[in-house]
N, C-alpha and C positions, 0 to 999 in steps of 0.2 A: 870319488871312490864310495862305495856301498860299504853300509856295514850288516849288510843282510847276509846270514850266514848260507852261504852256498850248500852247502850238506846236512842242510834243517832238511826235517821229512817232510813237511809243506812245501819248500821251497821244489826239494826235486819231484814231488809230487804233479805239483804246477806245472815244472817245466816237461815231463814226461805228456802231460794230460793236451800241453800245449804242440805238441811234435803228432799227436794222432787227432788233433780236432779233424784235418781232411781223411773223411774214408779212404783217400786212395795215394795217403801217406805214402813217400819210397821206401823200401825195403829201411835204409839205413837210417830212417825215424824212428819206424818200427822198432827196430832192436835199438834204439839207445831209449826210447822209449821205456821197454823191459827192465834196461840196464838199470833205467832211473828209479822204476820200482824197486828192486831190490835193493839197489843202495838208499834209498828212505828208510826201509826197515833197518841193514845195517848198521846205516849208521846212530839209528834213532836207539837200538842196541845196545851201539856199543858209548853211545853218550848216556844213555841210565846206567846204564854197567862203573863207568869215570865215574859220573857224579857219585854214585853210590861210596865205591871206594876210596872216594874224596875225604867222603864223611860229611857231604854239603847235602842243603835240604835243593830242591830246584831252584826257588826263590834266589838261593846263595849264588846259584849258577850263573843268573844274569852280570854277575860282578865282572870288570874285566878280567881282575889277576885270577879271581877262578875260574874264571872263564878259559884261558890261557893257559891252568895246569888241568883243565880238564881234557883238552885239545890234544896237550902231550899226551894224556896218558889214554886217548880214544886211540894214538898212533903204534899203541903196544898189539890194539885186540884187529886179529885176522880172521878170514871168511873159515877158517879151518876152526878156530877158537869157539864160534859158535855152535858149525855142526859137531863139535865133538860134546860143549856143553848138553846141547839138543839129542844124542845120542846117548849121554847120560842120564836123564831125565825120562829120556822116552824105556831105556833098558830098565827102569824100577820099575817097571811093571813085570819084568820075565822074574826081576831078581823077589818081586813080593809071591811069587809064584812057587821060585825056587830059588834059597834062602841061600845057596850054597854059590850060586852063579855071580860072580863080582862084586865081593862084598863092600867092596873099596866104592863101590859107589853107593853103596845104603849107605854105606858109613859116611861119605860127606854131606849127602845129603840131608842125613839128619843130623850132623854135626850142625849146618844152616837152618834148618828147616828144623820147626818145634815136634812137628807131627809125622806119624810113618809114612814115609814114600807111597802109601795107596790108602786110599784113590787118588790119583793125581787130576788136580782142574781139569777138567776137557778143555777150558779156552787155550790153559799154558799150553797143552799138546797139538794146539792149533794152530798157535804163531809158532810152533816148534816148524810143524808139518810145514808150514806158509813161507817161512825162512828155505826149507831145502828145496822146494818147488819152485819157489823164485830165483833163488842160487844154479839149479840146474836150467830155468829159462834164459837165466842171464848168461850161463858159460855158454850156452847154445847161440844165443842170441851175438856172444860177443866172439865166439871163434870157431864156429860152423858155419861155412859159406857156402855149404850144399844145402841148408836146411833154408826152406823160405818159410817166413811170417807172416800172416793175415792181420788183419784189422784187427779182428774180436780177440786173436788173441794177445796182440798188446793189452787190448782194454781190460782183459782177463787179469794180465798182469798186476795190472794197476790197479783194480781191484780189490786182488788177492791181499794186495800190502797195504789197502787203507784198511781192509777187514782189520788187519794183522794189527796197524796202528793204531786202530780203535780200542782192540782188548789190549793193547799197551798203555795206552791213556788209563783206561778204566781200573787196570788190577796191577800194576807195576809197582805199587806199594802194600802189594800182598806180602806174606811170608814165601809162597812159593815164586812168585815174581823176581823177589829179592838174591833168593837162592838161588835161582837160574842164571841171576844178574853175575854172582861170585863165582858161579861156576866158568860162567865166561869167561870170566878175569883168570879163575885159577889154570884157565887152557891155552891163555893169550902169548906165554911168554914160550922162544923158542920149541910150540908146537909141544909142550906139555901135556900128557894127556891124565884127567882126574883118575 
């Protein structure tokens, strides 16, 4: 038995990168491929999201028993939790615009976050972007069997989500990183929306 965790964004990284090494990959590499990009960002998501509202630092995370309530509590946050957090974050930009339009999301936003909702990082609006672009290659990939796949655009994929994992590394212990992190959370349970 492995104790390498199957749903680490390296892991399914690897195994996506490993399914298109042949250019002339079958179709059904191709899309699980996709699949696996997205789910490294996901899940890599929704485990800083856990950890965070753990109240553990990463370090802590290696432990097993926190290891094992972080696990649970990755099994609350769904693909909807995110693009809803991601739709909240990307709308402070209408709402810095026009003050009047959902105020409910200035308001947690800055309940989290020190500073006014604009300007927002351009990275955070990237892995925003990067999430729904791969969420939408992946539902295509995994339940459109008119739609055929190329090479390049698996690798596209895969891509897309190491960008994405990259500026996760880099700024996830930002304020706005952090805040996006809770917003997730606060949209994870029964389809709540902020």
């Amino acid at each position: 038995m492995t104790t390498l965790d199957h749903l680490d964004a390296s892991t399914l990284l690897t195994h996506a990168r490993r399914l298109v090494d042949d250019p002339d990959a079958p179709q059904e590499d191709l899309r699980a491929a996709i699949s696996a990009a997205y789910y490294a960002v996901f899940h890599d998501v929704c485990r800083r999201a856990a950890t965070q509202i753990a109240g553990r630092p990463a370090q802590d995370a290696a432990s097993p028993a926190v290891s094992v309530a972080i696990a649970q509590l990755v099994r609350w946050f769904s693909h909807r939790a995110l693009l809803d957090a991601g739709q909240l974050v990307q709308g402070l930009d209408r709402a810095a615009a026009d003050p009047t339009w959902h105020t409910r999301r200035v308001a947690a936003w800055e309940l989290l976050h020190d500073e006014q909702p604009h300007p927002l990082p351009g990275h955070l609006l990237a892995v925003i972007r990067s999430i729904r672009m791969l969420q939408d290659m992946r539902q295509s990939a995994s339940y459109d069997r008119v739609v055929l796949f190329g090479h390049e655009q698996a690798l596209d994929a895969i891509t897309l989500a190491e960008e994405a994992l990259d500026l996760l590394r880099q700024h996830a212990q930002t304020p706005a990183y952090r805040a996006f992190f809770v917003l997730v959370t606060m949209s994870a349970r029964n389809g709540a929306r902020v």
